[in-house]
C-alpha positions as CSV (number, residue, x, y, z in Angstrom):
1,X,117.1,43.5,158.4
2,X,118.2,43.6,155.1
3,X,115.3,42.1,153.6
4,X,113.1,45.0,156.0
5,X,114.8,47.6,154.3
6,X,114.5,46.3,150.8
7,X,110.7,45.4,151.3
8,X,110.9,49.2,152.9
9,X,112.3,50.5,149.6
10,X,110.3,48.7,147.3
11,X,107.0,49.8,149.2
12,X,108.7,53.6,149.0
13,X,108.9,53.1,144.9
14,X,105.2,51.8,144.8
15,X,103.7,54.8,146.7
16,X,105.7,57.1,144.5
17,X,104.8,55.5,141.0
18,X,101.1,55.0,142.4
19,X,100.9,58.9,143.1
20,X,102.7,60.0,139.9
21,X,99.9,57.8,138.7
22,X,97.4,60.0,140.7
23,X,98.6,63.4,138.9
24,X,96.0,65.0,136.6
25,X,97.8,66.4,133.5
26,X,96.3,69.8,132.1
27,X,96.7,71.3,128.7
28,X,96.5,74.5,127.1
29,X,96.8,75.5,123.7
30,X,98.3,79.1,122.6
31,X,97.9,81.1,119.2
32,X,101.6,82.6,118.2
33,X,100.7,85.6,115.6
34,X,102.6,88.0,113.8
35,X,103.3,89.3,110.2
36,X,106.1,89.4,108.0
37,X,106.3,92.6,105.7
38,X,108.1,92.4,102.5
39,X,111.1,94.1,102.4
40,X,111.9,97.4,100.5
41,X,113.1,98.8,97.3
42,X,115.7,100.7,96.3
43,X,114.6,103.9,94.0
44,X,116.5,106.5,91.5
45,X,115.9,108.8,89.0
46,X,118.6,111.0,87.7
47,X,117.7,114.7,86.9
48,X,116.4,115.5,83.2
49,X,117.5,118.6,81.5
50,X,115.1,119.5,79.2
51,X,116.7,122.0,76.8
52,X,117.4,125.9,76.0
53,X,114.9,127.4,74.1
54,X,113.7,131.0,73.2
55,X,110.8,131.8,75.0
56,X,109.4,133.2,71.2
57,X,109.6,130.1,70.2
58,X,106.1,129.5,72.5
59,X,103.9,131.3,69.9
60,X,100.6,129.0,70.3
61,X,100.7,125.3,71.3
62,X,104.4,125.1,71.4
63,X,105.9,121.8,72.9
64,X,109.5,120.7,72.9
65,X,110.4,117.5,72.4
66,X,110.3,115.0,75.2
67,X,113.2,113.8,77.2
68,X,113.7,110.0,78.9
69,X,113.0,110.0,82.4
70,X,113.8,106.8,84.0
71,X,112.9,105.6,86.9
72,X,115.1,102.5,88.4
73,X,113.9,100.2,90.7
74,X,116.4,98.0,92.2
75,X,117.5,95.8,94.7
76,X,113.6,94.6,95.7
77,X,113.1,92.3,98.2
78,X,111.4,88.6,96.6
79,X,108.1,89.4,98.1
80,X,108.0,92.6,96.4
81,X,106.6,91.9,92.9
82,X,104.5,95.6,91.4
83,X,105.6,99.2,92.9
84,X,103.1,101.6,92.4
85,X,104.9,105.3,91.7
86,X,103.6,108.4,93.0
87,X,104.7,111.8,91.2
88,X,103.8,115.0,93.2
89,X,105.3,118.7,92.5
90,X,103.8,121.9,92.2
91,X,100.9,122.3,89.3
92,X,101.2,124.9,86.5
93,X,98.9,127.8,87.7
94,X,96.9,127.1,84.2
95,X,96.9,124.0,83.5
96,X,96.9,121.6,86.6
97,X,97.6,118.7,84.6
98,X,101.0,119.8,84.0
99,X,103.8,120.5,86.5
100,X,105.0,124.2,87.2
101,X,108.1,125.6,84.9
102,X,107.3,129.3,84.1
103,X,105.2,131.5,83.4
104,X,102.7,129.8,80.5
105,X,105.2,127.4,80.1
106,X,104.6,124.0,82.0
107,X,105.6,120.7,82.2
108,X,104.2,117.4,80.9
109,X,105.3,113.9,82.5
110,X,103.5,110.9,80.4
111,X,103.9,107.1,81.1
112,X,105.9,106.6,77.8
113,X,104.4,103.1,77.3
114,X,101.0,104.3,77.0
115,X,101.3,108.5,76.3
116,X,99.2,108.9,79.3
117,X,100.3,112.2,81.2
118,X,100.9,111.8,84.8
119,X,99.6,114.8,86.6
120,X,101.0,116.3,89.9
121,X,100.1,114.3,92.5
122,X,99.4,111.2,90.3
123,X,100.1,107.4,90.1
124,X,100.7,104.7,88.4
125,X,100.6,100.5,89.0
126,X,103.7,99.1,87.7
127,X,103.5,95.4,86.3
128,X,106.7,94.6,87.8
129,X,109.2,96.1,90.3
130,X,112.5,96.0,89.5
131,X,113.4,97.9,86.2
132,X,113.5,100.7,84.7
133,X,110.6,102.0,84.5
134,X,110.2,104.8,81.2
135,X,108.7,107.9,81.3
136,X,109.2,111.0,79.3
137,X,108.8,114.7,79.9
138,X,108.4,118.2,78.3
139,X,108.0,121.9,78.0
140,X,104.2,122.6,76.9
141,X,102.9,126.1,76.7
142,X,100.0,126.3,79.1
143,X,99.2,130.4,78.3
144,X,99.1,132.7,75.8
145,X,101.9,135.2,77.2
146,X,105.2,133.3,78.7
147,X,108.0,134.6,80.4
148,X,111.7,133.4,80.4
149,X,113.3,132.3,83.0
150,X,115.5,129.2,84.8
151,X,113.4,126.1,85.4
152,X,114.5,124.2,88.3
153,X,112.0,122.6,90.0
154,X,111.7,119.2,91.9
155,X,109.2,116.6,90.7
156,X,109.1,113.6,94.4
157,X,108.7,110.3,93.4
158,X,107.0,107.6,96.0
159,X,106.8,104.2,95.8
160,X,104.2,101.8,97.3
161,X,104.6,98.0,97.1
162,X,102.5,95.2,95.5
């Protein structure tokens, strides 16, 4: 009896192994997809004052002398490596390459590495991101009659990456 139920067990095993055997294996491969964004920047510019000055002192192509404005880029992720910065304000009502101050007296913003000016609503590619980044700015008299008055007027900078 013991040898019926061994043989019994043993033919058991061989059926199982012989359909395991039997068993059709399918495959599938699947696509995983994604994107990794580089992270972000950190960005500050501290206000400028640009001086006191006599409004008769605009007697023709008057400009004051230019003050640093420095814009700091910090704290970039690795994957960063050029910001592009975007200066938008209002435009002086007679020469839009300048931003608004008073009236006839604007604002010039150059890139102080090359002189160019940056107009409202222009940009310009950085080399790098992290830095300071140098610009300068100025009263220019953009009319023939000027007025006095307060200038207080915001200048947004944007960044874009790489």
């Amino acid at each position: 009896m013991r040898r019926f139920r061994s043989l019994l067990l043993m033919s058991g095993l061989l059926l199982c192994a012989a359909a395991a055997q039997a068993q059709t294996v399918t495959t599938t491969n699947f696509n995983v997809t994604g994107t990794i964004l580089p992270g972000v920047c950190r960005i500050a510019v501290a206000d400028v004052d640009l001086g006191t000055y006599q409004s008769t002192q605009f007697t023709g192509a008057f400009t004051t002398p230019f003050q640093n404005v420095n814009v700091v880029v910090s704290q970039c992720d690795p994957l960063i490596t050029r910001v592009g910065l975007h200066f938008d304000g209002s435009a002086d009502v007679n020469d839009a390459t300048l931003f608004q101050g008073v009236a006839g007296i604007g604002i010039e913003l150059q890139r102080t590495s090359s002189g160019a000016r940056l107009r409202p609503g222009g940009w310009t590619q950085m080399t790098t991101a992290a830095g300071t980044h140098a610009f300068r700015a100025r009263f220019v008299q953009s009319a023939a009659a000027v007025s006095a008055g307060t200038v207080s007027r915001p200048i947004t900078v944007s960044m874009t990456y790489n």
